[in-house]
C-alpha positions in Angstrom: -3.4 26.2 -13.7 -1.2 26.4 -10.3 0.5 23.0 -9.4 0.5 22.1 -5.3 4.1 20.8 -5.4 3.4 19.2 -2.2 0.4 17.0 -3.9 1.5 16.7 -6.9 2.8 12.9 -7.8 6.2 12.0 -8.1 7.0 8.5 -9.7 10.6 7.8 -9.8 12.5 4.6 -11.2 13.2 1.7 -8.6 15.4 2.0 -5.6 16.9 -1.1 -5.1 17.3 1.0 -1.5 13.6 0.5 -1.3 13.7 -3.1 0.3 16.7 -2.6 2.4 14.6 0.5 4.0 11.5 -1.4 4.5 12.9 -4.5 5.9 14.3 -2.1 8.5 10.8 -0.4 9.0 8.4 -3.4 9.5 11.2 -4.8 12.1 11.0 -1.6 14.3 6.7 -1.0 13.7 6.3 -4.8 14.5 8.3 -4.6 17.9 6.8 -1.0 18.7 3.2 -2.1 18.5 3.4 -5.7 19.5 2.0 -7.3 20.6 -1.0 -6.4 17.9 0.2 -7.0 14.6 -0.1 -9.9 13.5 1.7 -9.2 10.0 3.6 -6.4 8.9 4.8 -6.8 5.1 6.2 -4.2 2.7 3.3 -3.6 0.1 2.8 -1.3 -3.1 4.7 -0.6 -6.0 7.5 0.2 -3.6 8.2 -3.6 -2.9 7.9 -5.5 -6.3 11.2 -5.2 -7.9 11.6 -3.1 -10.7 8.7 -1.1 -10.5 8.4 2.5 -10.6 7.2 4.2 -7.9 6.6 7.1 -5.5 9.6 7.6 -3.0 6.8 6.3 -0.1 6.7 2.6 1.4 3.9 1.2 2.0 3.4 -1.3 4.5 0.3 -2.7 5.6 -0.2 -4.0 9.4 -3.0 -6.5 10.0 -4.9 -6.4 13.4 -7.8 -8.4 14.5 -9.8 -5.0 15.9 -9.2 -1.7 13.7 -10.6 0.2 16.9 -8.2 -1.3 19.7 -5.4 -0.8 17.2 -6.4 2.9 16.5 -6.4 3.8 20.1 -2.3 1.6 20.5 -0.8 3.1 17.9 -1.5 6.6 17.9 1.0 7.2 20.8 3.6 4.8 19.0 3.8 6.2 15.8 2.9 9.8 16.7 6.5 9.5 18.4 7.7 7.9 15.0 6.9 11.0 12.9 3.6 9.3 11.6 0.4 11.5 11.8 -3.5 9.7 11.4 -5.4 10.2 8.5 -9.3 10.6 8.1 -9.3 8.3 5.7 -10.8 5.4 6.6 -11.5 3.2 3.6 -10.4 1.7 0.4 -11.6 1.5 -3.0 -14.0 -0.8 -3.1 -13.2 -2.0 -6.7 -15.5 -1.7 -9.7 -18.0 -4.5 -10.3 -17.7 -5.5 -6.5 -21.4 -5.0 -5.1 -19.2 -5.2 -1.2 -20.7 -3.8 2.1 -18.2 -0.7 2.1 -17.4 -1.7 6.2 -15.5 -4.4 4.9 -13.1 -2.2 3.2 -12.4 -0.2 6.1 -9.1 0.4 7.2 -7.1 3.3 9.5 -4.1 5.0 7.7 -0.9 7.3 9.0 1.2 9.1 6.9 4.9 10.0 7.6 6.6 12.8 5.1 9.6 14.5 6.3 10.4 13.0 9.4 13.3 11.2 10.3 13.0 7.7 8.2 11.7 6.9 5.3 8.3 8.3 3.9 6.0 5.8 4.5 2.3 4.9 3.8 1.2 2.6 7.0 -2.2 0.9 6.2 -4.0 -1.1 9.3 -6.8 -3.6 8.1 -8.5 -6.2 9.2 -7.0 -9.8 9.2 -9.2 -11.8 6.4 -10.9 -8.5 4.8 -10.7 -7.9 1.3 -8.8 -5.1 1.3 -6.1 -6.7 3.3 -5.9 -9.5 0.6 -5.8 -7.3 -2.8 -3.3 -5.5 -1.5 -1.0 -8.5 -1.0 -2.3 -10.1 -4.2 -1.4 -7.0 -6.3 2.2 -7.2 -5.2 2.4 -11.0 -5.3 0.8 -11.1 -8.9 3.9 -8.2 -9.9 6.3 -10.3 -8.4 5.0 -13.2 -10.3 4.7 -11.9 -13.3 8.2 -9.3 -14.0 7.1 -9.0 -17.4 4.2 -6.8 -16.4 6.3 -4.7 -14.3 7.0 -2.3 -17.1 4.1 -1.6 -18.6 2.2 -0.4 -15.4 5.3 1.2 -13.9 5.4 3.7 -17.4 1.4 4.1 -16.9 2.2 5.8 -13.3 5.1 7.8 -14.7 3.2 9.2 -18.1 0.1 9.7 -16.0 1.9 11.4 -12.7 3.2 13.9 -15.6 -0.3 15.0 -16.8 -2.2 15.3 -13.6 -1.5 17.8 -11.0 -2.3 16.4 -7.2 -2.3 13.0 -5.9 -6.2 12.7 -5.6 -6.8 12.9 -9.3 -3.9 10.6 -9.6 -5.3 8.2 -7.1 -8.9 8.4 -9.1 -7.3 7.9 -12.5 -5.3 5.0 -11.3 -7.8 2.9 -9.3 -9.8 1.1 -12.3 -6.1 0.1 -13.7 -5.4 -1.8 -10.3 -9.2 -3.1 -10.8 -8.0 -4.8 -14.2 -4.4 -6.3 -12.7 -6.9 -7.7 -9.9 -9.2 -9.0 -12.1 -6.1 -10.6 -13.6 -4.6 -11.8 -10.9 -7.4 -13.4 -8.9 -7.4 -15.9 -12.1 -3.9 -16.5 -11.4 -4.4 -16.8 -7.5 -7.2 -19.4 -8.3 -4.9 -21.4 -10.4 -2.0 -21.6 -8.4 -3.6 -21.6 -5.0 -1.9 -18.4 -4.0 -3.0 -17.5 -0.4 -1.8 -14.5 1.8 1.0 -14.4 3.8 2.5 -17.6 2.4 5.7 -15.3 1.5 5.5 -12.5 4.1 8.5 -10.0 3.5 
């Protein structure tokens, strides 16, 4: 079997860097898109301490109209090294009977460029992808003990698989359980989004 070095996963132990870079990136995205985004936040495996991850932030911008902000911030981040992805919607996870429009979403992709590698996902303020995401992190941040169990699940299974889609596919019903998890725990405490933006 030939490997795609280009696609193939790469988890790596945390980079206390990782913040420090981010911080840096959702100050410059949030002035060079305003007046849009309504919250930019470090999101992914990239921003709960300790975890292992890929070398790429993530950072997710909420907008009140995926369309308008498609049409702003092509110019923006095109100038920024980021390119727009096809991609246009999230995992809808399992045992969610959801309208799949309410997942949508509009991605760029920086790799290479000057800055860090970076992940930029636009959704919609109040949709359900824009909450998991922030709930995943939160529930990690919450709960460190976790941490290492999921971030040696990413590094055994990026050794064994061979390009980020099948990585992506094996990966998805583990976030599924952690949500399942952690919407328990947001009930209980009253968790909401945005409450700690960073």
């Amino acid at each position: 079997m030939t490997t795609n070095a280009a696609s193939a996963p790469n988890v790596l132990d945390h980079d206390a860097d990782w913040a420090q870079q981010a911080l840096a990136l959702t100050a410059e995205l949030r002035s060079a898109l305003a007046p849009l985004p309504l919250h930019v936040e470090h999101i992914g495996s990239t921003a709960i301490p300790g975890m292992a991850a890929k070398p790429i932030l993530d950072v997710q911008i909420t907008v009140a109209d995926l369309h308008e902000a498609e049409r702003a911030f092509d110019g923006p981040l095109a100038d920024r090294g980021f390119q727009r992805s096809p991609y246009q919607y999230d995992h809808v996870p399992a045992g969610i009977d959801d309208d799949r429009e309410r997942w949508a979403k509009r991605l760029w992709r920086r790799r290479g460029q000057e800055g860090p590698d970076c992940n930029l996902h636009v959704r919609l303020l109040g949709s359900p992808n824009e909450r998991l995401a922030l709930l995943f992190r939160d529930w990690f941040r919450a709960h460190p003990e976790a941490v290492p169990a999921y971030g040696r699940f990413k590094t055994v299974l990026a050794g064994v698989v061979h390009d980020i889609d099948t990585y992506a596919d094996v990966k998805d019903p583990v976030v599924d359980l952690v949500v399942t998890v952690a919407e328990a725990w947001a009930a209980a405490t009253g968790w909401a989004p945005h409450a700690g933006e960073s």
